[in-house]
N, C-alpha and C positions, 0 to 999 in steps of 0.2 A: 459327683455334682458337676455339671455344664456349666463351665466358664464361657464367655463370648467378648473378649477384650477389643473395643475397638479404637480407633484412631483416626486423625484425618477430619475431614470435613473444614468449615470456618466459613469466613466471606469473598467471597469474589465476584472481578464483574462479570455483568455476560458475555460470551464468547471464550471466556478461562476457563481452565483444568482444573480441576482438585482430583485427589487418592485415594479414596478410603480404605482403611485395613481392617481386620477381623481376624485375631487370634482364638481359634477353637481349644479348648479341652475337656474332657470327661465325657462327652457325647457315649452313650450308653451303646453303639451301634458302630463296625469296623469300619465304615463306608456310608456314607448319609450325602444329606445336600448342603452346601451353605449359601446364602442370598440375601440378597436386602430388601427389604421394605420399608416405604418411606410413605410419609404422611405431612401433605402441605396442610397451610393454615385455611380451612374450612373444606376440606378437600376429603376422599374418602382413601380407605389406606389402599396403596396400588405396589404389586410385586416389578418391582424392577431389572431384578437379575438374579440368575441362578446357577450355580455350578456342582456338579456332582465329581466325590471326592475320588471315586474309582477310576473313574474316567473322562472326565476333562469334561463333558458334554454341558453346552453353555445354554442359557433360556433368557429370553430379553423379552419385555414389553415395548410393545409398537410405538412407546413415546419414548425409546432413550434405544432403539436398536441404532446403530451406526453410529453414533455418538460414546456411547456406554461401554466396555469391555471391563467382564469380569473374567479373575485367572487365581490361580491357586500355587501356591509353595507345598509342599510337603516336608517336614525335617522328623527323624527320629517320631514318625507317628505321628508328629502334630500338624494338623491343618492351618495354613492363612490364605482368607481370601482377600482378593485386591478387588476395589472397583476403578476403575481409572473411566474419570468423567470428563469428557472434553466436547466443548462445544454449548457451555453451561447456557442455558437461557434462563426465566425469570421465574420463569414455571415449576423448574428441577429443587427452589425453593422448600425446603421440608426437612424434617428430622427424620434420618434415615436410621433406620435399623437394623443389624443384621441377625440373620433368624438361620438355627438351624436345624434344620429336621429329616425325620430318615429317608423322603425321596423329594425331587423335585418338579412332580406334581404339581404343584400350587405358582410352582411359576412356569409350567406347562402350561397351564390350564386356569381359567380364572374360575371353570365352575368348580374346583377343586381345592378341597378346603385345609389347611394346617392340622398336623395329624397330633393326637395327643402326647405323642414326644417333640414338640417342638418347643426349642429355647430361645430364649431374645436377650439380643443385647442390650445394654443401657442406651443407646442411641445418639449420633452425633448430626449437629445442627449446620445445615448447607445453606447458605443465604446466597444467592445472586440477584445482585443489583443491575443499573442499568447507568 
């Protein structure tokens, strides 16, 4: 069973940092992607950031490259991905997700869709003010 534990998020203003974290387990597969996806309020869901667990290889969307850096831990097998969000503006507003599945495709690629092994986390709520 795919666990997705995450952490992080809350309110800040714009131009702050927040962290987000994502503790993976059970993932069915030795090596997969993990990422987030976030979804503002009336907005459509948009892939954020990507990290594949074999080898480090990172994927961002054009609205949080330079700003955005996602990185990974490895301990005893287990995955955590970080997002480290700096530079928040008003927009980054949404409940983010972290999603993992066995490539990272879909935050490669926007024509490319979440593959039927992919799990999601309960999702945590980023509000930037002004």
């Amino acid at each position: 069973q795919v666990q997705l534990v995450e952490s992080g998020g809350g309110s800040i203003q714009a131009g702050g940092s927040l962290r987000l974290s994502c503790a993976a387990s059970g993932f069915p597969l030795s090596t997969y992607c993990m990422g987030w996806i976030r979804q503002g309020p009336g907005a459509e869901r948009e892939r954020v950031a990507g990290i594949f667990t074999r080898d480090g290889i990172t994927y961002y969307s054009d609205s949080v490259k330079g700003r955005f850096t996602i990185s990974l831990s490895q301990d005893n097998g287990k995955n955590t991905a970080y997002l480290q969000m700096n530079s928040l503006k008003l927009e980054d507003t949404a409940m983010y997700y972290c999603v993992a599945d066995g490539t990272c495709s879909p935050w490669a690629s926007a024509a490319a869709a979440l593959s039927p092994l992919a799990s999601w986390g309960q999702g945590t709520q980023v509000t930037v003010s002004s």
